[in-house]
C-alpha positions as CSV (number, residue, x, y, z in Angstrom):
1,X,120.0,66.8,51.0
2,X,120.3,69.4,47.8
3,X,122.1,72.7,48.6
4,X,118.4,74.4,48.1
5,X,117.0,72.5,51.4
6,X,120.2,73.1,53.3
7,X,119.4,77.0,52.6
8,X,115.8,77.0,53.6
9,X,116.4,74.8,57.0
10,X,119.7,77.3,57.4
11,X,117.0,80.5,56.9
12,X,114.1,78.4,58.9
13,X,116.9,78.2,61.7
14,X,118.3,82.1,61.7
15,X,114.4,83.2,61.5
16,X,113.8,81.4,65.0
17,X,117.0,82.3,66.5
18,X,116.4,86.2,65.9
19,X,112.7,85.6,67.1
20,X,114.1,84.1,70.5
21,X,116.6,86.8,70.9
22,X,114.0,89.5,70.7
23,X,112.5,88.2,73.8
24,X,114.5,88.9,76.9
25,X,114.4,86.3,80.0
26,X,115.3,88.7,82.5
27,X,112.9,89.8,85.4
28,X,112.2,93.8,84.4
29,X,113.3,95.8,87.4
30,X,110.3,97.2,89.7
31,X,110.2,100.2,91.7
32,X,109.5,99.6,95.0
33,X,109.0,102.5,96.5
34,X,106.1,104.5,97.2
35,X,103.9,106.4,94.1
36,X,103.5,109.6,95.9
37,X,101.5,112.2,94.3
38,X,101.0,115.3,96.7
39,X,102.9,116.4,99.3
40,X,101.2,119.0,101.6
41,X,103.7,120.8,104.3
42,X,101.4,122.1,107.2
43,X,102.2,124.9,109.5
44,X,101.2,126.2,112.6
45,X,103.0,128.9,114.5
46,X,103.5,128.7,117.7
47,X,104.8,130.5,121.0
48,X,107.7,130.2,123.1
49,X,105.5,127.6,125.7
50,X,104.8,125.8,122.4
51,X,101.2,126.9,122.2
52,X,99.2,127.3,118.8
53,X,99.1,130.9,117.9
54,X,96.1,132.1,114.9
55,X,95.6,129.6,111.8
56,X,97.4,126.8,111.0
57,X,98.3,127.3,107.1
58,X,99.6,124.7,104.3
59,X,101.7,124.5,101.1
60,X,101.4,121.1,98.6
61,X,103.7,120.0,95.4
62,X,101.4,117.6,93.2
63,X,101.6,115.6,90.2
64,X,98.7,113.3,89.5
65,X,100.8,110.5,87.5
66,X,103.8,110.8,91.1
67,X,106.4,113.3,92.4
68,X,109.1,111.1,91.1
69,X,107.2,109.1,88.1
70,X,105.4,112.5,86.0
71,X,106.8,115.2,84.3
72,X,107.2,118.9,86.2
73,X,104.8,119.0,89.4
74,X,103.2,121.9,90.8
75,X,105.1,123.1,93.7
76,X,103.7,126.1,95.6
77,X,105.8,128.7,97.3
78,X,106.4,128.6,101.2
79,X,105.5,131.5,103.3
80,X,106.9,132.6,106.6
81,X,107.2,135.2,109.0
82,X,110.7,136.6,110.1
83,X,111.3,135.8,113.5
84,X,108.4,133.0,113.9
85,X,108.3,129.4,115.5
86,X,105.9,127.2,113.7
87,X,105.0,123.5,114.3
88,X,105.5,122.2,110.9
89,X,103.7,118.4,110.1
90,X,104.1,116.5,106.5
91,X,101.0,115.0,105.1
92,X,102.2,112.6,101.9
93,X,99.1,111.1,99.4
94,X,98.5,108.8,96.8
95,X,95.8,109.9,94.8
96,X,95.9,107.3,92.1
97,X,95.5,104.4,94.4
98,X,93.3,106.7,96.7
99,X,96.1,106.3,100.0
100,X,97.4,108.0,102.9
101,X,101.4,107.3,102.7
102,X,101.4,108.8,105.9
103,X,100.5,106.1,108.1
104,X,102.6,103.8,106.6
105,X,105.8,106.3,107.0
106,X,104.3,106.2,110.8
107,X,104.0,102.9,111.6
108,X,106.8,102.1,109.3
109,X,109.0,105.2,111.1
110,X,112.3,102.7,111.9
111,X,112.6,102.4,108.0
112,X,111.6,106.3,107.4
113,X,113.1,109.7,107.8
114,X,112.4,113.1,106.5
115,X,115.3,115.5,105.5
116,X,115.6,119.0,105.3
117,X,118.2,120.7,102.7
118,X,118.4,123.4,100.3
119,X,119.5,127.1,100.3
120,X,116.6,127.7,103.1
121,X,118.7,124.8,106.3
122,X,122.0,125.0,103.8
123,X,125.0,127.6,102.8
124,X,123.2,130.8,103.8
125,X,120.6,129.1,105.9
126,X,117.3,131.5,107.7
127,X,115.6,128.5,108.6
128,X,116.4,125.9,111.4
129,X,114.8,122.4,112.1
130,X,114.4,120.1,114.8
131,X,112.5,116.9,114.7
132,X,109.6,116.8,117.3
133,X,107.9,113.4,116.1
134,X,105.2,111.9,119.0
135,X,107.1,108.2,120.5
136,X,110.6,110.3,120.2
137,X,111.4,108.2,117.0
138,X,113.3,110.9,114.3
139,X,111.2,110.5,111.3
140,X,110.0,114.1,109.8
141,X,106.3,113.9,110.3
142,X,106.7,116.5,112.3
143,X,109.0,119.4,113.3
144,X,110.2,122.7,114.5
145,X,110.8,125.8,111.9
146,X,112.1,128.4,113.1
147,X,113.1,131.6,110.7
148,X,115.4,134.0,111.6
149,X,114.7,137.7,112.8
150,X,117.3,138.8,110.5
151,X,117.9,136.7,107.6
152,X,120.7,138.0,104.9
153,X,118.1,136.9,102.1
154,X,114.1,136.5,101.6
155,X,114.2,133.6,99.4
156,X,115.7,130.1,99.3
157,X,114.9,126.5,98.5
158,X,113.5,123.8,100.9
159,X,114.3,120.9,99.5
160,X,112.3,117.7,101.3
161,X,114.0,114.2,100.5
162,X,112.0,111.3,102.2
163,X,114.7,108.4,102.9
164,X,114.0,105.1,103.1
165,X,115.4,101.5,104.5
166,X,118.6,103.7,106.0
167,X,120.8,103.0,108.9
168,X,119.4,105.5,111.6
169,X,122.4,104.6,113.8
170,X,124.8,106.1,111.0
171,X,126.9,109.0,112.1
172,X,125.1,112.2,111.4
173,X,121.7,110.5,110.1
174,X,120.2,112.0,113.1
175,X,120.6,115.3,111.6
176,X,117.8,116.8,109.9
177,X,120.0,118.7,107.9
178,X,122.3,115.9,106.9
179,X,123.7,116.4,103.2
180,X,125.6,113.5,103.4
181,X,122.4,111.3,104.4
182,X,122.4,108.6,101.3
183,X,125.8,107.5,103.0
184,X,123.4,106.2,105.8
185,X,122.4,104.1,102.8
186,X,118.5,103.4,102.0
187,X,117.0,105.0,98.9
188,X,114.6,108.3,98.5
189,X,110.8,107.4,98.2
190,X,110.6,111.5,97.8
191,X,112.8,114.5,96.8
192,X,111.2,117.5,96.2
193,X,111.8,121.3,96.3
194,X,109.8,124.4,97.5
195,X,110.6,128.0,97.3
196,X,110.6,129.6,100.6
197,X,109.8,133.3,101.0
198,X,110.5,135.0,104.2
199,X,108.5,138.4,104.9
């Protein structure tokens, strides 16, 4: 075989090597968890039997491609009245594929929990939380707010983190306002922050 072939099978070879390089065998890493788009907080206030006092009212952060997939969504400021008790409930959406996350996070509620941080539960907290979720099982879905009569500040950050596949017998997971909550392992399907004004 002349030098001139042994070049051309040499290039023939390279060329197919560089093509088969380019194309990676390994599986491309999916997300599993949940394309959330809005986020609507819901509250009522309510009295000290627990009864529904005036209008139930209601806050949203959206992004129409998801909270966690999109760019900046559109977060609108929380509300509430110095010294008032309100029943708050979490309404979670997919708009892209047209579903309510919020059954699943219900019937899936061993696997689910809602946490509450930020400036608003955290540091110089006015608000307070308690979970008050129908079955007794702590997920998030719903809750007790209650602001203080005389909070040091009128603004803070509620920052809503939506854990999933955790260890709910961890120490402290049980805490709503757990800052330490990925040690309870799991990973966030949400984490989004509201302003909170207090008036």
């Amino acid at each position: 075989m002349n030098t001139k072939n042994k070049l051309y099978l040499l290039a023939l070879a390279l060329g197919a090597f560089s093509i088969s390089s380019c194309e990676s065998e390994d599986p491309v890493p999916e997300n599993d968890g949940e394309v959330i788009t809005d986020v609507t907080l819901m509250f009522q206030e309510i009295d000290a039997s627990g009864n529904a006092v005036g209008s139930p009212f209601e806050f949203t952060a959206s992004d129409a491609e998801g909270i966690e997939v999109g760019g900046v969504p559109t977060v609108e400021t929380v509300r509430l009245t110095k010294g008032k008790t309100y029943q708050m409930s979490i309404e979670v959406y997919n708009s892209i594929e047209n579903e309510d996350i919020t059954e699943e996070i219900q019937e899936e509620g061993d696997e689910h929990q809602f946490y509450f941080l930020g400036s608003a539960f955290n540091s110089s907290p006015f608000l307070s939380y308690s979970y008050d979720d129908e079955g007794g099982e702590l997920i998030g879905l719903k809750g007790i707010v209650t602001v203080q009569e005389f909070p040091g500040f009128n603004n803070a950050e509620m920052r809503v983190i939506l854990r999933h596949d955790l260890d709910k017998n961890y120490p402290g997971a049980d805490n709503p306002n757990f800052t330490d909550y990925a040690q309870a392992g799991g990973e966030s399907d949400l984490d989004i922050t509201f302003p909170v004004v207090v008036e």
